[in-house]
PABARO-83509 format. One record per residue (C-alpha): x, y, z. Coordinates in pm, whole numbers, padded with zeros to 5 digits, always signed. Example, Ala and Ser with C-alpha at 12.3 -4.5 7.8 and 13.67 -1.06 7.14 Angstrom:
2
+01230-00450+00780+01367-00106+00714
//
This chain:
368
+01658-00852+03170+01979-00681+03246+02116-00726+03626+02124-00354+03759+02406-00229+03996+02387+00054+04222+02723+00326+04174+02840+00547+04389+03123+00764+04366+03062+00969+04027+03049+01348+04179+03037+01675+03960+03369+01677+03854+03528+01476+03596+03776+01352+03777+03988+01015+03788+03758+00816+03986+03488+00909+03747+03693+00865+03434+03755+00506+03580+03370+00419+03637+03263+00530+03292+03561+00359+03143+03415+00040+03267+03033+00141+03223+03088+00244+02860+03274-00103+02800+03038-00367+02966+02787-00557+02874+02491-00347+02905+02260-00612+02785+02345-00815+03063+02439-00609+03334+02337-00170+03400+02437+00082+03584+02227+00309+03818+02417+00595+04000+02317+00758+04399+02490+01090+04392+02476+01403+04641+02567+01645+04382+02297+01876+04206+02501+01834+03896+02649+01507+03813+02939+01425+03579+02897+01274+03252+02484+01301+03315+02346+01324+02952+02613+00992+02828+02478+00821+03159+02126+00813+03037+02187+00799+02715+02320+00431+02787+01999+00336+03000+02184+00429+03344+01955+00573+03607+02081+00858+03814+01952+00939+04175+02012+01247+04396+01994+01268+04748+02156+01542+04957+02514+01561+05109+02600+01467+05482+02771+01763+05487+02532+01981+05367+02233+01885+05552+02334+01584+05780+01959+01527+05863+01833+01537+05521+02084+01318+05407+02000+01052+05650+01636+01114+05567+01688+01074+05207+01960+00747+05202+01719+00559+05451+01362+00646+05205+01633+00564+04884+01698+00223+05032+01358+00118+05136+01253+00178+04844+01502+00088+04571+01708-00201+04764+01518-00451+04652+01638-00359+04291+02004-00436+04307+02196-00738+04388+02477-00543+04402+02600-00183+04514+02993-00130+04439+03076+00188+04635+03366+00389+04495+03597+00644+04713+03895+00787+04853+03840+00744+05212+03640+00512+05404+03500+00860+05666+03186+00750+05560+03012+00392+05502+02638+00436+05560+02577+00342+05189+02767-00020+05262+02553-00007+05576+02200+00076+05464+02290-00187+05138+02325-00447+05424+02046-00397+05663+01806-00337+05280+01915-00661+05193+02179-00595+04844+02388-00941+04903+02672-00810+04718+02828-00490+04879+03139-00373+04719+03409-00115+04852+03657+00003+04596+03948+00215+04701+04074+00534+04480+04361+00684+04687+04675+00603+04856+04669+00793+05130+04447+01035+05371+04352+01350+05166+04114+01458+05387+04085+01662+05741+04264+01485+06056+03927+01399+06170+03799+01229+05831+04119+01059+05866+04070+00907+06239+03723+00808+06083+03902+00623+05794+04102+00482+06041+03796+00384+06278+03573+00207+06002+03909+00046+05830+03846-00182+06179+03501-00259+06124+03482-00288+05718+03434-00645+05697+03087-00621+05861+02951-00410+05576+03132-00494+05249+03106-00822+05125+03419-00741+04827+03702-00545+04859+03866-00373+04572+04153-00144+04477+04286+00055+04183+04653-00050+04299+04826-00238+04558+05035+00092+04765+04614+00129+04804+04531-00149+04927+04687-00110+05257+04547+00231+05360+04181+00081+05319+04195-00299+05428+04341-00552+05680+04591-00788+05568+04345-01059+05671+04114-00929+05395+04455-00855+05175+04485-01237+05128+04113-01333+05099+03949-01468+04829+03739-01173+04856+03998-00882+04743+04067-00781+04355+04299-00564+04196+04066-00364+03941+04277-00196+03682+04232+00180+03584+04229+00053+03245+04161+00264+02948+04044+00200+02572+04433+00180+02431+04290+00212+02101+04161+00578+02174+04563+00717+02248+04787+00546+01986+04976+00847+01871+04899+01001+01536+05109+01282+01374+04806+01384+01223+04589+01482+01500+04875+01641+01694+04872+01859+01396+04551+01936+01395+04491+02009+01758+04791+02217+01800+04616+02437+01569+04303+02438+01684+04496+02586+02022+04686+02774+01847+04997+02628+01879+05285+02635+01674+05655+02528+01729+05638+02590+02143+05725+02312+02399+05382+02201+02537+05375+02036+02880+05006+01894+03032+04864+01863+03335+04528+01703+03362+04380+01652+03710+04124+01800+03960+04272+02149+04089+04309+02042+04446+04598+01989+04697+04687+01649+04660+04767+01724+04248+05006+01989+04390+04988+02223+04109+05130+02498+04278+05463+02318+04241+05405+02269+03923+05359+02631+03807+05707+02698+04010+05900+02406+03826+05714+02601+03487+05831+02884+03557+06222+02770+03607+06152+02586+03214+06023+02918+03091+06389+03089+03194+06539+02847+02928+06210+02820+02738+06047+03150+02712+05752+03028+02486+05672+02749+02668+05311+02673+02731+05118+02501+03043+04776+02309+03013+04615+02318+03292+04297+02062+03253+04018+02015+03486+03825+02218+03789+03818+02198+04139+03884+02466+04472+04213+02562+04402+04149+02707+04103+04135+03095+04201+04472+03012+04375+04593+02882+04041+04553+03186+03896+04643+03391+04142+04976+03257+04121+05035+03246+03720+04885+03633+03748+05132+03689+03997+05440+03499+03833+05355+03719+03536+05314+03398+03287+04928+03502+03189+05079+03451+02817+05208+03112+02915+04923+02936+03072+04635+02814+02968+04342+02692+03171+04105+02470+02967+03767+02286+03146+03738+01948+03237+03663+01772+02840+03637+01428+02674+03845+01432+02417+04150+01402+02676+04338+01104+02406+04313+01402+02118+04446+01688+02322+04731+01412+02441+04819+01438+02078+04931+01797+02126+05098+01757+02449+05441+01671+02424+05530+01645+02825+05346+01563+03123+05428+01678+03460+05219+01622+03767+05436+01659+04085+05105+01470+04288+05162+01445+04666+04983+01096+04616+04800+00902+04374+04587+00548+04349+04694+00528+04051+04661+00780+03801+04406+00745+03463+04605+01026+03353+04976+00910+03330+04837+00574+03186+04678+00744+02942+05001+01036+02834+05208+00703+02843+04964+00577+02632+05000+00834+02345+05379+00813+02371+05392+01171+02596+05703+01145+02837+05592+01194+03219+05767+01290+03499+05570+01273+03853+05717+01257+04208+05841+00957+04378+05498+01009+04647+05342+00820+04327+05364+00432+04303+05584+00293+04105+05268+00042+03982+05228+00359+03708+05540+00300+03543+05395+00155+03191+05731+00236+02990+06049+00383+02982+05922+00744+02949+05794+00811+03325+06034+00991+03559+06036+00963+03907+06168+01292+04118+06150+01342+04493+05947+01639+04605+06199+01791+04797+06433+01862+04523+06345+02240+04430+06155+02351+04156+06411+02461+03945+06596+02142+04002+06305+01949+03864+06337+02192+03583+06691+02116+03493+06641+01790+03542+06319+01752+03296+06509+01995+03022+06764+01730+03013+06570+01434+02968+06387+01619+02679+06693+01713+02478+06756+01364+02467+06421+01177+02364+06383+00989+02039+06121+01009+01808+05772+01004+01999+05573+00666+01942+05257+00466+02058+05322+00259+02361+04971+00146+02355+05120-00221+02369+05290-00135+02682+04982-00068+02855+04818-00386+02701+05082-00602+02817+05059-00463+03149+04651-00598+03163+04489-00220+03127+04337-00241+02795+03948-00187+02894+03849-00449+02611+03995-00694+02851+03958-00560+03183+03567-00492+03163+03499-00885+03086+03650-00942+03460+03461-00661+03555+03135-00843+03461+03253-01192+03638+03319-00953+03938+02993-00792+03960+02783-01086+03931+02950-01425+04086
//
């Protein structure tokens, strides 16, 4: 019988975080070990491939929703399902709230794991002083202590637990196979958008502050003076949306912009992509430039971003307080200049973020 594992930390969106826990869940050994997921959304991303693979999803409502409902419903969901798992690995960008760590302890799961997503506080000054506030007590409720990149590690844990036998760098590692560039499929895809000879640039992310894509509708907008036919992909959801458009509406590039939904064939639609820019205000470390470097896509992100992304030669670091139309300049000249595009799915390999490899840790992780 396989070993079940509680998740938490897949939401509605599909976001990075998400992308990273399916990676792994689609790559494991589901014979041996399964994944159940707790979630406080109504609708959860990635639901019907979930239970298609056996996982087990369970709702229970929001602390900030209904704060006394949700304590209701995560005390009854422990008491009864605790003694199920041997294991809960609780994924997030902020450490505001640990009551799932705590009721995993006092319910008995011996293996309690906290995995941090994010660099630095996203949140409101007073989820932050709570980060700050549990980052003290931590070690009494996790029993592992895991991070998508080291400029991570030390917003979420002590340097005590930094050097303990008890902390792992987890990669954000991706199925390389999936992104090696074809000429084929770029073909294709560009004309199933209905693309022809126009510069295409990507961004793929939630539609939130931290991805800053604001800025990066103002550095489009400088390329478009020297580019007129340029095109923006905007991929993914989130509350800044409305503002998004607002702001292409107002900038009068309606013909320029395209907003597509959150999708899963990200590693065809990199095909058809021939730059990435995401001007984040901080990252983890991002799924998404791993995979664009991936499929041979030239990025350029700001120097907020760790340098723990760089995977090749064909990721550009700019501060974010050179102007928009200097970033503009500056990414026009890089692109008159790069050679014929190619794989650099052994780059990533190399680096240790093929999921092949990374998911057989993942196993030794979850259950020594």
């Amino acid at each position: 019988m396989a070993t079940r594992v509680l998740i938490f930390g897949i939401t509605d969106v599909m976001g990075g975080m998400e992308s990273v826990i399916m990676n792994y869940y689609r790559n494991i050994d589901r014979s041996s070990i399964q994944f159940d997921f707790l979630c406080n959304t109504k609708k959860v991303a990635y639901e019907d491939e979930i239970t298609s693979m056996g996982g087990r999803i369970f709702r229970i409502t929001a602390r900030s929703k209904d704060f006394t409902k949700y304590k209701k419903d995560i005390k009854s969901f422990f008491e009864k399902h605790a003694k199920d798992y041997s294991c809960i690995w609780v994924n997030t960008c902020s450490l505001a709230n640990v009551d799932y760590l705590k009721y995993a302890k006092k319910y008995g799961i011996k293996k309690r794991i906290v995995h941090c997503h994010i660099s630095q506080n996203i949140d409101s000054l007073v989820r932050g002083l709570l980060h700050k506030w549990n980052k003290l007590f931590i070690k009494r409720y996790a029993t592992d202590f895991w991070s998508c990149s080291r400029s991570a590690s030390g917003y979420f844990y002590s340097k005590s637990i930094l050097t303990s036998n008890n902390y792992h760098l987890i990669n954000n590692a991706i199925d390389v196979r999936n992104f090696s560039f074809n000429n084929s499929a770029r073909s294709r895809m560009r004309k199933a958008l209905g693309i022809r000879n126009e510069l295409v640039i990507g961004n793929i992310g939630r539609f939130c502050a931290q991805k800053n894509q604001p800025f990066l509708i103002d550095i489009f907008n400088s390329i478009t003076m020297s580019l007129p036919n340029a095109l923006l992909i905007l991929v993914g959801e989130g509350g800044d949306k409305e503002l998004l458009l607002n702001k292409v509406d107002r900038l009068g590039l309606k013909n320029n912009v395209l907003f597509l939904e959150p999708r899963t064939d990200i590693q065809d639609l990199l095909q058809a992509i021939d730059i990435v820019i995401a001007p984040s205000l901080c990252e983890g470390l991002s799924l998404s430039l791993l995979e664009a470097q991936a499929s041979g896509v030239p990025v350029f992100t700001s120097s907020s971003v760790s340098r723990e992304c760089k995977m090749s030669d064909y990721i550009y670091f700019y501060d974010l307080s050179m102007p928009s139309s200097m970033w503009a300049q500056k990414i026009l000249d890089v692109i008159s200049k790069c050679d014929k595009r190619e794989s650099r799915v052994n780059y990533i390999r190399q680096k240790g973020f093929d999921i092949s490899a990374e998911s057989r840790k993942m196993e030794k992780y979850l259950t020594c």
